[in-house]
N, C-alpha and C positions, 0 to 999 in steps of 0.2 A: 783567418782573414785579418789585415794589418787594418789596425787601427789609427785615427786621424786626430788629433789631438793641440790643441790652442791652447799656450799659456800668455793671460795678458797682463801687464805690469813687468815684463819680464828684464826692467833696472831698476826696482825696490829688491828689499832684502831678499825675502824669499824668492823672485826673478830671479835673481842671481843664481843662488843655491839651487835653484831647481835648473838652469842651464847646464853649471859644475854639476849636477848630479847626473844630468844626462849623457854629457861629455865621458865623466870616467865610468857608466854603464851601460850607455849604448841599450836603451830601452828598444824593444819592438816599437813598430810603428812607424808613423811621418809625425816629425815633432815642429809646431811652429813655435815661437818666441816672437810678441810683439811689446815692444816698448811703449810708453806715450808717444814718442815721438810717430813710432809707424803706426800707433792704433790709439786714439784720442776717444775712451768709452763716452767720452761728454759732446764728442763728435759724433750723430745719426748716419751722416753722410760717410763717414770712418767706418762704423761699426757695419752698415748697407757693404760698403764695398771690399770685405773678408766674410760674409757673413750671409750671403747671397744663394739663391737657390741650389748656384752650382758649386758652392763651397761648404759642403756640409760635413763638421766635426763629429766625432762621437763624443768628445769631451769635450769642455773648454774649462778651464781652470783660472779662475780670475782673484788674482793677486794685487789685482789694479787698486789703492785706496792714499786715499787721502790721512795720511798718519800724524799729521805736525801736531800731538793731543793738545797743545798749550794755545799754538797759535791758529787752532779753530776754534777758539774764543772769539778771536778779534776775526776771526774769517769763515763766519761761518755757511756763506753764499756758497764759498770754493769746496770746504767738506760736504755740506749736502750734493754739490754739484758733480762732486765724486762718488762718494758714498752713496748716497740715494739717488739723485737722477742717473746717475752715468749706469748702476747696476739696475734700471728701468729700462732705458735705453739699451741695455745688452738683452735686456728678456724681451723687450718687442722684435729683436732684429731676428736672431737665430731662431731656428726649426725648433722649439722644445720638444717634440714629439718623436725627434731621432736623437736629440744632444743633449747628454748629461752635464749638468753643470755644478760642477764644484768649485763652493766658494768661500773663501777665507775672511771668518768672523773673530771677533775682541773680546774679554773680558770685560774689560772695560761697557758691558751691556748694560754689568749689573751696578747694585750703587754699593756693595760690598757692609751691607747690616747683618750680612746674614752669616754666622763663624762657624760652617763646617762647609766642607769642598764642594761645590755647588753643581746641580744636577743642571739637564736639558729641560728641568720639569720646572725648575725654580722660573718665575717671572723676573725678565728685564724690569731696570727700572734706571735708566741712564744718569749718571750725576755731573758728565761734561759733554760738551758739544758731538766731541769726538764720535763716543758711546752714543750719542742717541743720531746720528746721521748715519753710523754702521749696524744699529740696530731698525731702525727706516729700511734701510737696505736687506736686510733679513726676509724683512715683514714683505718688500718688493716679490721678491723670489715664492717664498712661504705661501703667498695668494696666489700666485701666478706661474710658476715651474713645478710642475709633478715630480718631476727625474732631477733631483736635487741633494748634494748634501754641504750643507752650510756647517765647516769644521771650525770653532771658534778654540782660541788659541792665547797665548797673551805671556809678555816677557821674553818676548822673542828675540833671541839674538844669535848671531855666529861670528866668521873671521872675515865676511864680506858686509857691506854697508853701512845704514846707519845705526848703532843700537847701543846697551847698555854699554856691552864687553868695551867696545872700540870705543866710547867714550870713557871708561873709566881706565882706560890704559894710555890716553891721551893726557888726561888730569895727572895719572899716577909721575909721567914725565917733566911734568913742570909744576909739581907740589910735592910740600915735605909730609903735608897735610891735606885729611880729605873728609868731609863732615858727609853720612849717610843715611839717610831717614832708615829709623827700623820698626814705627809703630804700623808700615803698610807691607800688608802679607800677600806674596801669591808662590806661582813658581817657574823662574826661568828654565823658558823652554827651548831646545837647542832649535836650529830650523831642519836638521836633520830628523825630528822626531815626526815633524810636520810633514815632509816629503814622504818617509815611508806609508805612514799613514794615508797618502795620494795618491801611491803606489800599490798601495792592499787594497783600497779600494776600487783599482784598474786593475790590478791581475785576478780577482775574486769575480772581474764583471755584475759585482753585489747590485743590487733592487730595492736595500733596503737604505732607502731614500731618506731623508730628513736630517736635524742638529743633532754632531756629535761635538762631544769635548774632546780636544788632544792637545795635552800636554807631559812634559816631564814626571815624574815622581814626585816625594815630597814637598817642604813647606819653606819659605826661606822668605826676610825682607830683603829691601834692597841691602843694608846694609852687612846682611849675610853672605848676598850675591857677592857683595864689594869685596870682603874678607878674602873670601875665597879666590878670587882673581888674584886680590894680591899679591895671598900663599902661592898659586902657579907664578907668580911673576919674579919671587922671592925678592919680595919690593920689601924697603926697611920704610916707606912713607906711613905715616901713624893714622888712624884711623879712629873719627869719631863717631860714635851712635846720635843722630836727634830725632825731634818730632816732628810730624806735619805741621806742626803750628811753628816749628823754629825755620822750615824753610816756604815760606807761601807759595805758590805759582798761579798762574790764569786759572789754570783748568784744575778742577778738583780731581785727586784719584778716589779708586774704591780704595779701605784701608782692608780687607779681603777678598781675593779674588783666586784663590785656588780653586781647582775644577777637578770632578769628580769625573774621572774615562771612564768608569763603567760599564758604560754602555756601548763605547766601540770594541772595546776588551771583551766583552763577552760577543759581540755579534762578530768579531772578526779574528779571534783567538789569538790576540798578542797579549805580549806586556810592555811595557814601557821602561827604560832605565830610569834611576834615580839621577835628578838633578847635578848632584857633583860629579858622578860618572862620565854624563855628556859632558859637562867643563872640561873634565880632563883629557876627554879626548880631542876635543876642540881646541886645547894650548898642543896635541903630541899631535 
């Protein structure tokens, strides 16, 4: 039996890559794609009319979020109004009781005190605006959707949207020089590790409901991330190490935030490639 299937956010990062993904694999099923512009989760009246008695998904996969980390400092009506009301507003509209919803959560939960790869068990404890409206949003789902797996993720990037990669190959074009914080640790994750991971959990038809981590392999700061771009760039731009205290920004990072997959690794029998492996297939 073909399955019916809603991805919303579908022009942020992963929207994209999970379109491109379907394009060049042609997945079973009926696949929709809604942007904000066709599907406003902050809109009742949006989410009522895709989401209605006679339109019922088996999935919906919501990518939909308010990402700006710095500038939900100064705005943080607009992240809660993503983040948290709009994924309130999804779980009152749809049938939870036929429709599984998978939904894309942050690192950034945690406030990163804690230095080994962090489980589903550790407690959130939000340290910017960002993290604690997507962690809101968790808690949304967690009280209220049975049939749920909230995949939390973080250093996300690829060749489409906005993200690390595409901005540090933008700097590398108009600097000789490039300064890198390396005191904040996690691990860039391709968006490709993301989507399979959405995909095991669609062709497994799995039950076992709840928070997983997925992420890449290993441990890298940003300024590890950076090195490495560059090396595939075979950029001669020179490259500085500094601290969170030599660059400020609004919004605090965790300075740890690697994540322990354990848990979907064993209940769904993958593995994950190591961090520099995805880069480099992401520059071939």
């Amino acid at each position: 039996m073909s399955i019916k299937v809603a991805v919303l956010g579908a022009n942020g990062q992963l929207g994209q890559n999970l379109q491109k993904w379907h394009q060049e694999n042609n997945p079973t099923g009926e696949w929709y794609f809604f942007s904000s512009a066709d599907l406003n989760i902050c809109s009742k009246e949006d989410l009522q009319k895709h989401f209605n008695s006679t339109s019922s998904f088996d999935y919906i996969i919501n990518c939909a979020a308010y990402t700006e980390v710095d500038q939900a400092e100064f705005s943080k009506e607009k992240a809660d109004e993503v983040n948290h009301i709009g994924v309130k507003n999804l779980i009152e509209t749809f049938d939870s009781s036929k429709t599984i919803l998978i939904h894309i959560s942050t690192d950034f939960v945690f406030d990163g005190k804690i230095n080994r790869p962090l489980t589903e068990k550790d407690t959130p404890n939000p340290i910017n605006y960002y993290g604690l409206s997507k962690y809101k949003g968790e808690q949304e789902i967690r009280n209220n959707v049975k049939k749920h797996f909230i995949l939390r993720t973080g250093w996300l990037y690829s060749s489409l949207g906005k993200n690390f990669l595409q901005t540090t190959k933008r700097l590398e074009r108009n600097n000789t020089q490039l300064s890198m914080i390396y005191d904040q640790v996690g691990t860039p994750t391709h968006a490709e590790i993301l989507i399979q991971a959405i995909s095991k959990i669609m062709e497994s038809k799995s039950e076992a409901y709840g928070i997983y981590h997925i992420a890449n392999e290993g441990v890298a700061s940003w300024y590890d991330f950076a090195y490495e771009i560059l090396l595939s760039l075979k950029s001669n731009c020179k490259l500085n190490p500094i601290l969170t205290e030599n660059y400020p920004t609004p919004a605090k990072r965790p300075s740890y935030s690697v994540l322990d997959k354990s848990k979907f690794k064993n209940e769904f029998n993958v593995e994950f490639p190591h961090w520099k492996e995805s880069l480099k297939g992401c520059f071939n």
